[in-house]
PAZAPA-4460 file (N, C-alpha, C; in steps of 0.05 Angstrom, whole numbers, plus 32768, in hexadecimal, padded with zeros to 4 digits):
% residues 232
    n_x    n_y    n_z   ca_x   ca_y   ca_z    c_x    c_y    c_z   seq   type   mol
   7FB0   7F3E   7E73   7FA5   7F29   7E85   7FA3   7F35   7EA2     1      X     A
   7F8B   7F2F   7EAF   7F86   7F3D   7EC5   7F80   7F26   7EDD     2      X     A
   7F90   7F19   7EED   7F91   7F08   7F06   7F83   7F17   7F20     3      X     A
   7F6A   7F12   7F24   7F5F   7F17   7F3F   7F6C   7F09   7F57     4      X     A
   7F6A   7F18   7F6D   7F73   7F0D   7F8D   7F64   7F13   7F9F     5      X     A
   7F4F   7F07   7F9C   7F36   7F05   7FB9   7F43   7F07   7FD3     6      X     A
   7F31   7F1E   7FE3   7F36   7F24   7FFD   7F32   7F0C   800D     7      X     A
   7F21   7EF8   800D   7F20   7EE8   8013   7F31   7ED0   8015     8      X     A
   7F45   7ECF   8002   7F58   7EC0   8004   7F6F   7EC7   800C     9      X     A
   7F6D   7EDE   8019   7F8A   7EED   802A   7F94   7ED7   8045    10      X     A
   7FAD   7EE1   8043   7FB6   7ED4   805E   7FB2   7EE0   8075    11      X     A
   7FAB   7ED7   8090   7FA0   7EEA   80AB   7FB6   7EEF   80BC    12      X     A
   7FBC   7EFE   80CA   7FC4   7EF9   80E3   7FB5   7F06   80FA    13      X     A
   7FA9   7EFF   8110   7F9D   7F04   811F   7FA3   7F03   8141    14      X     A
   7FAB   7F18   8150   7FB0   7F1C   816E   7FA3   7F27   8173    15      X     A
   7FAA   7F33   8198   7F96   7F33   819E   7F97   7F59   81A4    16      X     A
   7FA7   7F60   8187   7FAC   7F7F   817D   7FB2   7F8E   8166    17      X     A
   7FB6   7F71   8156   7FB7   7F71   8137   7FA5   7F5C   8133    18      X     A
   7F96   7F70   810C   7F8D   7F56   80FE   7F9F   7F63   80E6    19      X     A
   7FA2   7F49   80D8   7FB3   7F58   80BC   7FAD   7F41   80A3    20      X     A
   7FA4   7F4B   8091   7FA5   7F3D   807E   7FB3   7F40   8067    21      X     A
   7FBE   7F2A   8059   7FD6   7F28   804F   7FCE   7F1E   8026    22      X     A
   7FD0   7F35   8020   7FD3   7F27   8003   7FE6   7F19   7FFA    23      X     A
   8000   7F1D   7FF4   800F   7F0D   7FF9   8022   7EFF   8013    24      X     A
   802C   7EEA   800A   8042   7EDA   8021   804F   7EF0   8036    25      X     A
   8046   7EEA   8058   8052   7F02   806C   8056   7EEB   807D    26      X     A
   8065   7EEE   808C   8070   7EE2   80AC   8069   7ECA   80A6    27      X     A
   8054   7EBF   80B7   8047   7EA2   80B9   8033   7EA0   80A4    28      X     A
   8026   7EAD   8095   801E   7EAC   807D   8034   7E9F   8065    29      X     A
   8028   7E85   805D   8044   7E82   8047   8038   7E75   802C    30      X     A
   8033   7E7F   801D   8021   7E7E   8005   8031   7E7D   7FE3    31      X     A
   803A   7E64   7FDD   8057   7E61   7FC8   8044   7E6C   7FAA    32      X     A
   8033   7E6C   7FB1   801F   7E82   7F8E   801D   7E9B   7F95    33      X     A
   801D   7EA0   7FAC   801F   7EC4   7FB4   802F   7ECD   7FC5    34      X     A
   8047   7ED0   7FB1   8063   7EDB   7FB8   8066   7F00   7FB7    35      X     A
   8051   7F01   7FA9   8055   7F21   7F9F   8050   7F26   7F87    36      X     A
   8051   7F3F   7F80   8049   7F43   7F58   806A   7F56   7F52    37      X     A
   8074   7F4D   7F4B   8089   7F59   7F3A   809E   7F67   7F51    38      X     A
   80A0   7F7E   7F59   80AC   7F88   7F73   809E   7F8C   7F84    39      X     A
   807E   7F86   7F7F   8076   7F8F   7FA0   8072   7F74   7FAA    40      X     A
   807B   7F74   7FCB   807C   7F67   7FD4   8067   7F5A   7FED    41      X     A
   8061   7F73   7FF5   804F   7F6E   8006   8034   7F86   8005    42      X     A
   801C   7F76   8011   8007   7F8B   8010   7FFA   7F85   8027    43      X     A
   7FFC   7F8F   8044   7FF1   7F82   8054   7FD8   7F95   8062    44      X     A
   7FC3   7F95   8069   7FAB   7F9B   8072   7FA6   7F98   8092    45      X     A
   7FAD   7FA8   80A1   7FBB   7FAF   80B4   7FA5   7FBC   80C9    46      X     A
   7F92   7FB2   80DA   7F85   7FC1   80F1   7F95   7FBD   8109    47      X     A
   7F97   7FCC   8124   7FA5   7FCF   813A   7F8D   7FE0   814D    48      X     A
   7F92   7FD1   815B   7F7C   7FDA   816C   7F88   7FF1   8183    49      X     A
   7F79   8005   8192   7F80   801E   81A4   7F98   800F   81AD    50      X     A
   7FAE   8024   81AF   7FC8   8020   81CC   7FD5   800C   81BE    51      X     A
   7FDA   8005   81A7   7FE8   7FEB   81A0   7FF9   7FE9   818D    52      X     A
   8007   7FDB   8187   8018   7FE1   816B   8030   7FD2   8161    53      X     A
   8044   7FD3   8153   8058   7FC4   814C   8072   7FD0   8162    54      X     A
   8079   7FC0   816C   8093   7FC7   817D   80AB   7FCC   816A    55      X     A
   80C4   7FCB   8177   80D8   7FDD   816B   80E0   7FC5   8157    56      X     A
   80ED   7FBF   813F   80EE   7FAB   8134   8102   7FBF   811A    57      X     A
   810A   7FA3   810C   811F   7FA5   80EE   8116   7F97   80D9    58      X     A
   8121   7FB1   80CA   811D   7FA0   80AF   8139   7FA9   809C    59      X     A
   813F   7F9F   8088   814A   7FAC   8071   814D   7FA3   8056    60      X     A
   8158   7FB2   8041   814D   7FB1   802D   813B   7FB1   8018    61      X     A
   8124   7FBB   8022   8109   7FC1   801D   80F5   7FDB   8026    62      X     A
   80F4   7FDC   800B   80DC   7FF9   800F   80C2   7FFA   8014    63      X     A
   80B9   8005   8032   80A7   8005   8042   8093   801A   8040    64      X     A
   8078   801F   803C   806F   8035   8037   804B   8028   8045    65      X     A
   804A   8036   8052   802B   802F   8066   8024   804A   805F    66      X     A
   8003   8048   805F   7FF0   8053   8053   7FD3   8051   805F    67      X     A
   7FCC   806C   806F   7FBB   8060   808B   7F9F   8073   8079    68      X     A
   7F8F   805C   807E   7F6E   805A   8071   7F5A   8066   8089    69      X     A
   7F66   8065   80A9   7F51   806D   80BF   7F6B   806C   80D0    70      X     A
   7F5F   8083   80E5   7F74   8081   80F5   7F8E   8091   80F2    71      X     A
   7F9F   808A   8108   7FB7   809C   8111   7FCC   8086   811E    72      X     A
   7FE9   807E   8102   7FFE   8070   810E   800F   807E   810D    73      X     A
   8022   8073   812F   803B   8082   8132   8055   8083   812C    74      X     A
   805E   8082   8121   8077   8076   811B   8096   808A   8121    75      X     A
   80AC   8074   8128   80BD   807A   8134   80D9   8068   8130    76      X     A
   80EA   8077   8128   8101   8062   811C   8122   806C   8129    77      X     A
   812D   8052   8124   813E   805B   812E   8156   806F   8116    78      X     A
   814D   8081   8106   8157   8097   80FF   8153   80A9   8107    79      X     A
   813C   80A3   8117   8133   80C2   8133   8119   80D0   8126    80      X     A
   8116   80C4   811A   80F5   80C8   8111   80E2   80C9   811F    81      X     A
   80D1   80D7   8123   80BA   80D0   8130   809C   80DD   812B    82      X     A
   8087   80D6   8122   8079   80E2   8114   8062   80D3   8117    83      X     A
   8048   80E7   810F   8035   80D4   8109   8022   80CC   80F1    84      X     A
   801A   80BB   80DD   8007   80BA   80D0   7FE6   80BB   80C8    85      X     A
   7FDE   80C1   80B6   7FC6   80C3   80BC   7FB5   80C1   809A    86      X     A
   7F99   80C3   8098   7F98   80BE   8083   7F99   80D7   806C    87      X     A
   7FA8   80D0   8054   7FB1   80E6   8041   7FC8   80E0   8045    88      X     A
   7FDA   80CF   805A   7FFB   80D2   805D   8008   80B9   804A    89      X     A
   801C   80BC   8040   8025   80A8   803C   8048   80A8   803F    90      X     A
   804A   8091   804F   806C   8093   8065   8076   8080   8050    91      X     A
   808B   807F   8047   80A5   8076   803D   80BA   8072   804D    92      X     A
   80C0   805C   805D   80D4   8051   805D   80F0   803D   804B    93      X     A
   8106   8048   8045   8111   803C   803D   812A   802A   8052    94      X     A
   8124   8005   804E   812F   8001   806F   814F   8000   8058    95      X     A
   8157   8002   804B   8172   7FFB   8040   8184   7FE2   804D    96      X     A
   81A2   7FF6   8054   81A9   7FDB   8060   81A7   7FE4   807D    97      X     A
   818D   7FE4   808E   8186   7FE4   80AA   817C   7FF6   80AA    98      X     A
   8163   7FF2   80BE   8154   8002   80CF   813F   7FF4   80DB    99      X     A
   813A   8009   8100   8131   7FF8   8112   8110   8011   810F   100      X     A
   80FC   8005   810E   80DE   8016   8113   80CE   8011   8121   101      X     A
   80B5   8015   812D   80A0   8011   8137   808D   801F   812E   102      X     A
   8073   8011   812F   8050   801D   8122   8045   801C   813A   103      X     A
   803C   8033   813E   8027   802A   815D   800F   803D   815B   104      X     A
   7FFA   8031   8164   7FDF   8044   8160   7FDC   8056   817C   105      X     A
   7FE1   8073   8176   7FE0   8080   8192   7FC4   808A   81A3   106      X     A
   7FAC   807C   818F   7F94   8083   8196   7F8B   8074   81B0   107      X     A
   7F79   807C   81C4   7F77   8066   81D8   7F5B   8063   81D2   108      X     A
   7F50   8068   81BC   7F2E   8062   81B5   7F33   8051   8197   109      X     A
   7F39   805F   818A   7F3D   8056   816D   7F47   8046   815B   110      X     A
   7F3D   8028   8157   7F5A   801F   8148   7F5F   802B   812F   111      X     A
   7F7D   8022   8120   7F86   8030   8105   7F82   801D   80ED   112      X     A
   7F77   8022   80DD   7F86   800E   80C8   7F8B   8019   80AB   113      X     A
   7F9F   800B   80A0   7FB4   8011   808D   7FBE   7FFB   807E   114      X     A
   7FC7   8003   806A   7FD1   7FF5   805E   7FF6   7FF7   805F   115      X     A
   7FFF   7FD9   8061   801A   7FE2   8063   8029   7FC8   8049   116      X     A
   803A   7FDA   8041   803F   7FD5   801A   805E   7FD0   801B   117      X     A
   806C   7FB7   801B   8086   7FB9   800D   8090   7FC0   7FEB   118      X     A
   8098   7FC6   7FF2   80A1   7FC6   7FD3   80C0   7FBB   7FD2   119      X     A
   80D3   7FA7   7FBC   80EF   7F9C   7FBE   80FC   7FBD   7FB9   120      X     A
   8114   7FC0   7FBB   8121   7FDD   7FB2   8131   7FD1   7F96   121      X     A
   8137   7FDD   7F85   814F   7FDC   7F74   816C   7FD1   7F78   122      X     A
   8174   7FD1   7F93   8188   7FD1   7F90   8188   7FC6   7FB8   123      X     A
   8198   7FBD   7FC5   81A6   7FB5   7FDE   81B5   7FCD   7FEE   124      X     A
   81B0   7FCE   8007   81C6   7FE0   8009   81C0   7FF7   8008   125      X     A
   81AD   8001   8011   81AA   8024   800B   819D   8028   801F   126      X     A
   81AE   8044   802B   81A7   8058   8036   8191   8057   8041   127      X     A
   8190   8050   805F   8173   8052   806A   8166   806F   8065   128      X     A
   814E   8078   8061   8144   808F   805E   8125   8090   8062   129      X     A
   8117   80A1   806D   8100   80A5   8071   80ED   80BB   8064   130      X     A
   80DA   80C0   8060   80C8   80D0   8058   80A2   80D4   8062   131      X     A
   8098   80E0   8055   8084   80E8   8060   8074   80FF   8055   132      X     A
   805E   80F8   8042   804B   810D   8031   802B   8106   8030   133      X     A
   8021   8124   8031   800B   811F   8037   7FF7   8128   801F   134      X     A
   7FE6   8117   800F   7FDA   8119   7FFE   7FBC   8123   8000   135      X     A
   7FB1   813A   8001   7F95   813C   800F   7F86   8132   7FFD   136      X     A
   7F71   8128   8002   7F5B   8120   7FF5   7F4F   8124   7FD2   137      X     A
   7F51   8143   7FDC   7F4A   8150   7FC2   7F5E   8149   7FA5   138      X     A
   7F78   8145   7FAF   7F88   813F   7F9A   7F8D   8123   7F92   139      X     A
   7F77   8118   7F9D   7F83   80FA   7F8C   7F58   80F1   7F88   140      X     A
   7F47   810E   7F98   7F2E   80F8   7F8E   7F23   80FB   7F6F   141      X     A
   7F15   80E7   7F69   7F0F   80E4   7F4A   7F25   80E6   7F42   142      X     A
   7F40   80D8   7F3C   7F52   80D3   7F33   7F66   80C8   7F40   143      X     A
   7F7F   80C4   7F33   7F98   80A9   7F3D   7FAB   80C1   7F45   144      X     A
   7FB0   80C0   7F5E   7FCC   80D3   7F67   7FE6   80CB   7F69   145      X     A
   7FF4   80CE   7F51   800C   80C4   7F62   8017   80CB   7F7C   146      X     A
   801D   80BA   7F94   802E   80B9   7FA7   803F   80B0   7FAD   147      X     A
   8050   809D   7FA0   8071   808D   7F9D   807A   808B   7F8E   148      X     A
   808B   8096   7F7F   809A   808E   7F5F   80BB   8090   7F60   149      X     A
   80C7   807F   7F57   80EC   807E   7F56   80EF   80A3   7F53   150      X     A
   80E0   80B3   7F4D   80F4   80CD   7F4D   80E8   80D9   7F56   151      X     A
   80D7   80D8   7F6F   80C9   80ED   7F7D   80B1   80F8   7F6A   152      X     A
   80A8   80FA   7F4F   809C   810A   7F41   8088   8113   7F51   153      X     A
   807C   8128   7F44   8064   8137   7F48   8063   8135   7F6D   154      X     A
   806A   8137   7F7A   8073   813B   7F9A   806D   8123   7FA5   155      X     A
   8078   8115   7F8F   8069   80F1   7F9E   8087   80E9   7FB3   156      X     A
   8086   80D7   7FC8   8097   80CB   7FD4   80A4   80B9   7FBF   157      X     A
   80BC   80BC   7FCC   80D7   80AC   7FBB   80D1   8093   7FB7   158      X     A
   80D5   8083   7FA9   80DA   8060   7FAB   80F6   805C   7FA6   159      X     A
   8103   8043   7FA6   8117   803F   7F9A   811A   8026   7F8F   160      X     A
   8105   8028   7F76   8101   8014   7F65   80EF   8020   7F4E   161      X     A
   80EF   8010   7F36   80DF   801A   7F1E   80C0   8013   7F23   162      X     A
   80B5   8020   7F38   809D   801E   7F41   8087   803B   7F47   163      X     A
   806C   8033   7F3B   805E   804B   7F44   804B   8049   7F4F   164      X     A
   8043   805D   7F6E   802A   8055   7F77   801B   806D   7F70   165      X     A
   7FFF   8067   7F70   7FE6   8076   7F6D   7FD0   8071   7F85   166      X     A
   7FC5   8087   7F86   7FB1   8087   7F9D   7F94   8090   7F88   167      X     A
   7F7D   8086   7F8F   7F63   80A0   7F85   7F55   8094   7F98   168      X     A
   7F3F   80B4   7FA0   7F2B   80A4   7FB0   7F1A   80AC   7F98   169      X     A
   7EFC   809E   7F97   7EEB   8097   7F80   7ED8   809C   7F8A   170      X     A
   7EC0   80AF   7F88   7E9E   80AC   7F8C   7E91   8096   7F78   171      X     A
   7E7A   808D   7F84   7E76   807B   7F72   7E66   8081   7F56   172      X     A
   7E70   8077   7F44   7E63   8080   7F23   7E7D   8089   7F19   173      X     A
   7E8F   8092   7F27   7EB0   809E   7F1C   7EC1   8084   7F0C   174      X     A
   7EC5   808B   7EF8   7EDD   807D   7EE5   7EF9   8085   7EE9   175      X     A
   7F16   807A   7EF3   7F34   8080   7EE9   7F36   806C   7ED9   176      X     A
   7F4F   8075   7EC3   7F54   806B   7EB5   7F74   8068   7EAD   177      X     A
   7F86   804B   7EB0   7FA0   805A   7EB2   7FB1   804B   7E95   178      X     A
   7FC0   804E   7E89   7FD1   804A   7E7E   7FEA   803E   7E81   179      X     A
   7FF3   8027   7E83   8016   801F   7E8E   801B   8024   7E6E   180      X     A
   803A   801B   7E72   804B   8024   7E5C   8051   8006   7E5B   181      X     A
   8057   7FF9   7E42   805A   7FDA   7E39   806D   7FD7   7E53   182      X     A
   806D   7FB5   7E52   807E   7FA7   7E6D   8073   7FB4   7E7A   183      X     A
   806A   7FBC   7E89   8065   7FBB   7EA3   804E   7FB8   7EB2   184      X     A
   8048   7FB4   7EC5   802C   7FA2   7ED7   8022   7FBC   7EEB   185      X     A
   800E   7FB2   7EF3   7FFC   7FC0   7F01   7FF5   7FAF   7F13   186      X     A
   7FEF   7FBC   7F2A   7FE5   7FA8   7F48   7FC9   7FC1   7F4B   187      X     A
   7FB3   7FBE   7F4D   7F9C   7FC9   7F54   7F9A   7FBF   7F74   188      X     A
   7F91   7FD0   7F8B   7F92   7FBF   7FA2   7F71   7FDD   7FAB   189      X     A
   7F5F   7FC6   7FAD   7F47   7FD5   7FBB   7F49   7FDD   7FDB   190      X     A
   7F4B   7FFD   7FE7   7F4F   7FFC   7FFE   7F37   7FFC   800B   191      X     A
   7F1A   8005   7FFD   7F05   800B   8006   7EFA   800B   7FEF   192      X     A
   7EDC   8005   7FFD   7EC0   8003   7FE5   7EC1   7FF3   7FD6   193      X     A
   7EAE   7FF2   7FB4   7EB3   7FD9   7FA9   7EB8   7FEE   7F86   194      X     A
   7EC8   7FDF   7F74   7EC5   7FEF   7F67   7ED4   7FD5   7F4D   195      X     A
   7EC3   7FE0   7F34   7ECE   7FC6   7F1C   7EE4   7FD0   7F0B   196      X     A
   7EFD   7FBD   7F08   7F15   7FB4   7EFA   7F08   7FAC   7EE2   197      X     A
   7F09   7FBD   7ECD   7F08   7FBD   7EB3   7EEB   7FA5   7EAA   198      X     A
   7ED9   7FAF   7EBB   7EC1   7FA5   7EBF   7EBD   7F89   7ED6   199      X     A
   7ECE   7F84   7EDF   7EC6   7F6C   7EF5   7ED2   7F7F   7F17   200      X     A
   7EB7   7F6E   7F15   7EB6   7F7A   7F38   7ECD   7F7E   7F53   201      X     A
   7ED8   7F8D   7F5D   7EEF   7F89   7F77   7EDD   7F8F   7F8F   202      X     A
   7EE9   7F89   7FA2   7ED8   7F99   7FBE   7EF1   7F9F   7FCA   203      X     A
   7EEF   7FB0   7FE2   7F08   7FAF   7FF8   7F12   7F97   7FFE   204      X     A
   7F2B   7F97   8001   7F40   7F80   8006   7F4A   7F71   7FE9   205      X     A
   7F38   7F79   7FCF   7F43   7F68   7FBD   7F51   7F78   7FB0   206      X     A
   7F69   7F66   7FA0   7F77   7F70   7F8D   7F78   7F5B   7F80   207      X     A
   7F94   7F6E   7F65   7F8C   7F64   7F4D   7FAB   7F65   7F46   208      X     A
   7FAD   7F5A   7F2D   7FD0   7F5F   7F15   7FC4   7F5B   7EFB   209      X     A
   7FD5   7F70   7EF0   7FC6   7F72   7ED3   7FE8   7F74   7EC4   210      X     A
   7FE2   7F64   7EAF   7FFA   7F65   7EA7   7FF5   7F60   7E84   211      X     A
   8004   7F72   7E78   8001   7F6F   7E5C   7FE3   7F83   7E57   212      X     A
   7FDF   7F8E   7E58   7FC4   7F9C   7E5E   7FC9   7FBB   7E5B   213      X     A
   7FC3   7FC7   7E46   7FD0   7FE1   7E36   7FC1   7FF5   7E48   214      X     A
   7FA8   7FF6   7E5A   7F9E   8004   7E63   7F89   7FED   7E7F   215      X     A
   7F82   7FFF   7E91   7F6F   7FF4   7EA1   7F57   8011   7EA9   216      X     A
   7F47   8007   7EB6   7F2A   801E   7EBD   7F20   8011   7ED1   217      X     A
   7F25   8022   7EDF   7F19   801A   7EFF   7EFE   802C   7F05   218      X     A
   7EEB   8021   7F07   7ECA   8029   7F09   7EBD   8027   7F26   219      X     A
   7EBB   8034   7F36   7EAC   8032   7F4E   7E8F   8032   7F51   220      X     A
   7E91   801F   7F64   7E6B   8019   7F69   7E63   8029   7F78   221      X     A
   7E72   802B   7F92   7E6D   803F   7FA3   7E89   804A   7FA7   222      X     A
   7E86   8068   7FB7   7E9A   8073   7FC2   7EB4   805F   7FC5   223      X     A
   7ED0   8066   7FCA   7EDE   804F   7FC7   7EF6   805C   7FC5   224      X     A
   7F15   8050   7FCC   7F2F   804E   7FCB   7F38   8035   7FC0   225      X     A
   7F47   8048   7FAF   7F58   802E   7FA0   7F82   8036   7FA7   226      X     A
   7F8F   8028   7FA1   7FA8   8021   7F9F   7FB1   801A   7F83   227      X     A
   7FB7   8020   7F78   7FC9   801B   7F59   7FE0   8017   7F5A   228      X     A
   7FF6   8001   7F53   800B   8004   7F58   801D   7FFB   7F35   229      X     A
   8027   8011   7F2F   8038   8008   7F0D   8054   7FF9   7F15   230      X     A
   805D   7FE7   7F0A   8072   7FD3   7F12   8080   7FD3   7F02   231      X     A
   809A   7FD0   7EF2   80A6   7FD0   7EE3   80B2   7FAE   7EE5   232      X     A
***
């Protein structure tokens, strides 16, 4: 069974330096049918305009991993981190029990946008920790890259949950095709272009949950980024 989630029916938030759109329930967004799919929690769609950004702020318990589509974010924590992102990166935060960060766009022409992804952790209580890998292009186009999995595999960033993410960028006419292993779900999340879920149409901003579903085939119309996420 395959449940679509129209971009259109996202939740907004809009200043006058963020727009962010919200697939599931965030801040003032509060949506009691879209709580999340299984551990992920959040998927939020994230522009920031030049000079601007998230001030110093907390979180914990939850695994944080932003994923920049255009653009250059900065980020800076209080484990003494300081770094910047860009597209091909993908940052792993784990906030455990505490940690203080900030996202800021250091461009004074450019805004950024990204995607920024909770995922629940396994467990309470762990070890704040950070990371940071950069996936070029070539290795995840015409096909699904892993970049987050509970054991680091294949040089993917850590998770700390029975979760896997995938990246592919797609030309259009290109087929992936993925496999879960029984129990477990799939979140498809379009970051760009338009491209069809086991023959029905997605565009950017939409996603999907597929559940019970031995295989899926993701087909692009045109050029295009997708997000895969395996859930246990």
């Amino acid at each position: 069974m395959i449940i679509f989630r129209d971009r259109m029916a996202r939740g907004t938030t809009r200043t006058e330096w963020l727009e962010s759109r919200h697939t599931f329930s965030f801040g003032e967004y509060r949506d009691p049918q879209h709580m999340g799919f299984r551990s992920l929690r959040v998927v939020n769609e994230d522009r920031v305009v030049p000079g601007a950004g998230f001030p110093m702020h907390g979180h914990k318990d939850m695994e944080i991993i932003s994923y920049v589509l255009e653009g250059t974010l900065e980020h800076k924590d209080s484990l003494g981190h300081g770094t910047r992102i860009i597209s091909g990166d993908v940052q792993r935060m784990s906030a455990g029990s505490g940690i203080m960060h900030s996202e800021f766009n250091p461009s004074t022409t450019e805004p950024v946008h990204f995607l920024q992804i909770w995922i629940t952790p396994d467990r309470v209580g762990l070890v704040p920790s950070y990371e940071q890998k950069t996936f070029p292009v070539e290795q995840r186009s015409g096909r699904l890259r892993l970049v987050a999995a509970p054991d680091g595999a294949q040089g993917a960033v850590t998770v700390h949950q029975a979760a896997r993410l995938f990246v592919g960028s797609l030309r259009a006419g290109e087929t992936v095709r993925h496999a879960s292993e029984p129990g477990r779900g799939i979140w498809l999340q379009v970051a760009r272009g338009i491209v069809a879920l086991n023959g029905t149409q997605m565009r950017e901003g939409d996603g999907a949950a597929a559940e019970n579903e031995t295989s899926i085939s993701v087909e692009a119309d045109t050029d295009s980024e997708v997000l895969l996420f395996e859930l246990g």
